[in-house]
C-alpha positions in Angstrom: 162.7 -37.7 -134.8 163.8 -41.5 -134.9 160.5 -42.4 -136.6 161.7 -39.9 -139.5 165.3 -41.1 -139.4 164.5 -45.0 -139.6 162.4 -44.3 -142.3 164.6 -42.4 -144.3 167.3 -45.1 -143.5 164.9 -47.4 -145.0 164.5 -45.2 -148.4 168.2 -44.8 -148.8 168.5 -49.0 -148.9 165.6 -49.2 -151.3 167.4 -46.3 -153.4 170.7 -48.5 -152.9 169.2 -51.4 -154.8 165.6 -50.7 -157.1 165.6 -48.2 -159.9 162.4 -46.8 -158.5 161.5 -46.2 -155.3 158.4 -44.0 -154.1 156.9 -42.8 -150.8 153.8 -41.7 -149.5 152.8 -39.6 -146.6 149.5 -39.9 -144.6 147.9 -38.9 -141.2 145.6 -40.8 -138.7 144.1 -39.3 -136.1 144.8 -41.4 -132.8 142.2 -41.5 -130.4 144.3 -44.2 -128.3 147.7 -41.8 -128.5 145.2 -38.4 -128.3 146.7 -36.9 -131.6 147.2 -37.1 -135.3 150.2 -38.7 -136.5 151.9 -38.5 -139.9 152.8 -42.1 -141.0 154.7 -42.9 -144.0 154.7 -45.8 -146.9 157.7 -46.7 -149.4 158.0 -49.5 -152.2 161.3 -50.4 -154.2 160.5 -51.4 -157.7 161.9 -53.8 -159.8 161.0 -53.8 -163.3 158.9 -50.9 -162.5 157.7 -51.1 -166.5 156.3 -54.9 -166.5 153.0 -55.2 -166.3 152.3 -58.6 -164.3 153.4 -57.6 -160.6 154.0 -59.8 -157.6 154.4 -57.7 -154.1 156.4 -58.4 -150.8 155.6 -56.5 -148.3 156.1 -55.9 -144.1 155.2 -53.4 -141.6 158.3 -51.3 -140.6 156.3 -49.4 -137.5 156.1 -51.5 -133.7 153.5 -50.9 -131.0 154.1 -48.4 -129.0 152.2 -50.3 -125.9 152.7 -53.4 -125.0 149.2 -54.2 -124.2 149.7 -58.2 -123.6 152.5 -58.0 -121.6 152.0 -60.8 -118.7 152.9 -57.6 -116.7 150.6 -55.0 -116.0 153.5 -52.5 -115.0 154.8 -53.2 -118.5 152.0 -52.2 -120.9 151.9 -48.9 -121.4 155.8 -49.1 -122.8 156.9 -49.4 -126.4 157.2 -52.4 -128.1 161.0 -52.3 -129.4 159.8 -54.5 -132.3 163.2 -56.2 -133.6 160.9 -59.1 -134.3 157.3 -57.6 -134.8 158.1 -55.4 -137.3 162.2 -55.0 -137.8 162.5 -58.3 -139.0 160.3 -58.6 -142.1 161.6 -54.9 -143.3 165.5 -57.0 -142.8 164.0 -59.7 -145.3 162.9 -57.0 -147.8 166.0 -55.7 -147.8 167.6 -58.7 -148.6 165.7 -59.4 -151.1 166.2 -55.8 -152.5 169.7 -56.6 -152.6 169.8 -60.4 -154.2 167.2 -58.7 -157.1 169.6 -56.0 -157.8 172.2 -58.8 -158.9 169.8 -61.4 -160.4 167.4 -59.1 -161.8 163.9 -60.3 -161.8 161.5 -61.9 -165.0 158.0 -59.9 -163.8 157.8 -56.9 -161.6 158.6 -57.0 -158.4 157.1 -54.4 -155.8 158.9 -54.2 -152.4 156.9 -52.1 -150.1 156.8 -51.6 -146.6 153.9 -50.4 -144.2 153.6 -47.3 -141.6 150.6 -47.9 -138.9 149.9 -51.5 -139.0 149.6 -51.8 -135.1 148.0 -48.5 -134.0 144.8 -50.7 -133.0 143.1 -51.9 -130.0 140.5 -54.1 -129.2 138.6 -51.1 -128.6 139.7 -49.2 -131.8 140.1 -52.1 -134.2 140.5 -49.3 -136.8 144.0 -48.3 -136.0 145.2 -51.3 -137.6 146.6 -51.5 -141.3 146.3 -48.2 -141.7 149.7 -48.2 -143.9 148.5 -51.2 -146.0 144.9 -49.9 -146.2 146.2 -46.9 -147.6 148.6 -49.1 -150.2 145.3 -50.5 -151.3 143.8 -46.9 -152.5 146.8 -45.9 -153.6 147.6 -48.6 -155.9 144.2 -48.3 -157.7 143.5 -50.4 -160.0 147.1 -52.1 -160.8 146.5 -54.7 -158.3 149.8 -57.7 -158.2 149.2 -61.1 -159.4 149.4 -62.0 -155.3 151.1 -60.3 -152.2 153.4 -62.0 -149.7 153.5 -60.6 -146.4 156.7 -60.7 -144.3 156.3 -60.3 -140.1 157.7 -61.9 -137.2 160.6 -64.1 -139.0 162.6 -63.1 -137.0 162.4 -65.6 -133.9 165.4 -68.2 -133.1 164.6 -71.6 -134.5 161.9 -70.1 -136.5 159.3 -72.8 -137.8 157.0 -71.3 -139.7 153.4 -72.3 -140.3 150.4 -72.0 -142.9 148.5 -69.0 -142.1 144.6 -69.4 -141.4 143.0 -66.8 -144.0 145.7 -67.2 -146.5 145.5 -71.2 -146.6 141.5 -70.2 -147.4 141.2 -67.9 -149.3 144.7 -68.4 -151.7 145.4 -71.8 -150.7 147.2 -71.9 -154.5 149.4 -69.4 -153.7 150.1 -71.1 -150.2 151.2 -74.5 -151.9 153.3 -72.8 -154.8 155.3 -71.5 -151.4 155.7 -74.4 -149.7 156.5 -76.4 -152.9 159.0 -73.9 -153.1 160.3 -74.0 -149.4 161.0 -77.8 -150.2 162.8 -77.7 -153.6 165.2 -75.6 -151.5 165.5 -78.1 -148.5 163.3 -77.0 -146.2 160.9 -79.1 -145.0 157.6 -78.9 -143.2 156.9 -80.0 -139.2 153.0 -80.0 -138.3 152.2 -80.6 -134.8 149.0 -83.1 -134.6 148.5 -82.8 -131.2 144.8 -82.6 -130.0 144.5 -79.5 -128.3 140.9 -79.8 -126.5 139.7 -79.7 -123.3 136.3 -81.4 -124.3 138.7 -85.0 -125.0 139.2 -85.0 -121.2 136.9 -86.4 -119.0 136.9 -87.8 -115.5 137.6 -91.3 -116.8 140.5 -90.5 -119.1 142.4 -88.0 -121.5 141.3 -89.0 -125.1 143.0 -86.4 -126.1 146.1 -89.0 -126.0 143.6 -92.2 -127.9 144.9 -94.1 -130.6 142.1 -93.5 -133.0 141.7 -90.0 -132.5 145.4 -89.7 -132.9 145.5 -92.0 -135.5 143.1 -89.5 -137.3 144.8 -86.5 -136.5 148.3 -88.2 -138.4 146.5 -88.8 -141.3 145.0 -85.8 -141.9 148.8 -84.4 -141.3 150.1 -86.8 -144.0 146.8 -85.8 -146.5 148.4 -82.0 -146.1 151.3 -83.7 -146.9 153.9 -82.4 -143.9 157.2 -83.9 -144.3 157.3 -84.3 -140.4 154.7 -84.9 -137.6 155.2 -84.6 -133.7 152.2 -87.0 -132.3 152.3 -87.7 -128.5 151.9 -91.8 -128.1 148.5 -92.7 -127.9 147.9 -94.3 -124.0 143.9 -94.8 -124.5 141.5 -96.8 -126.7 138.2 -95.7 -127.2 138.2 -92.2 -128.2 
């Protein structure tokens, strides 16, 4: 089967690289496919003796429907997932490989998910069913923090802060960042005020100056390197 074959592809790469590497094999029963389906987990180890951890991980399955496709003739096909999915597992692997020649100062766990997008808005429960089961079988050695790799793969990629993490590990989300610009990258936040309530039948305050002017400084507070503002062609907002 090709879902067996990738993930033994993925195994032999891990094996390549980390000293340890170790799988784990699980079921779900599907009520959206109508049967039970054997999924599969893997993480590469580096330093697999340390006891302070730090974890990368990425979901290595795709969707097999495509249930938002703009066309309805199109959603009950796979998702090929070279992007959603592929490209995270390609970033693991890199990182596999660069660890293997610098070695690492703390442990290192690279581990990659089976079942991540089994859900539906009717079944919310298919979803993270790989990393769910990560969780249990981890126990109690828990990592310092996790860092979760998905759809990097795009063209021109600009990457943003995500919602949850920015709350609830907003530390972890600045030591990136900080990071991202000691190595020249450099962060562009759109300020644009995105709200149908700013228009009225008078004008679009949406575009004022003070509610623009607002918007920039709370980009600059956040500390972006760059903002994209659209001129402000109102007063009064």
């Amino acid at each position: 089967m090709a879902h067996d074959s990738c993930f033994a592809w993925i195994v032999g790469r891990f094996k390549a690289y980390a000293p340890v590497v170790e799988t784990d094999t699980f079921t779900y029963d599907s009520p959206d496919l109508g049967k039970e389906v054997r999924l599969m987990n893997a993480v590469a180890r580096f330093r697999p003796q340390a006891k302070e951890r730090i974890l990368f991980a990425a979901h290595w399955d795709s969707r097999p429907w495509a249930d938002k496709d703009p066309n309805p003739a199109r959603r009950t096909r796979p998702i090929l997932g070279a992007n959603d999915g592929a490209s995270g597992v390609a970033v693991l692997l890199e990182v596999a490989r660069v660890l293997r020649k610098s070695g690492t100062p703390i442990g290192v766990d690279l581990a990659v998910f089976d079942g991540e997008d089994l859900g539906t808005e009717e079944n919310p429960s298919g979803y993270f069913r790989g990393s769910s089961r990560y969780v249990e079988w981890m126990g109690e050695d828990r990592p310092i923090f996790v860092i979760l790799l998905d759809m990097v793969g795009k063209k021109d990629l600009n990457l943003q802060w995500e919602a949850n993490s920015r709350e609830q590990a907003s530390n972890i989300v600045d030591l990136v960042w900080q990071e991202a610009h000691e190595l020249g990258m450099c962060t562009i936040l759109w300020c644009y005020l995105r709200n149908s309530a700013f228009k009225t039948k008078d004008a679009d305050y949406s575009l004022a100056a003070d509610l623009t002017g607002q918007a920039n400084h709370l980009g600059v507070t956040i500390e972006a390197d760059i903002i994209k503002q659209k001129l402000p062609e109102v007063n009064g907002g």
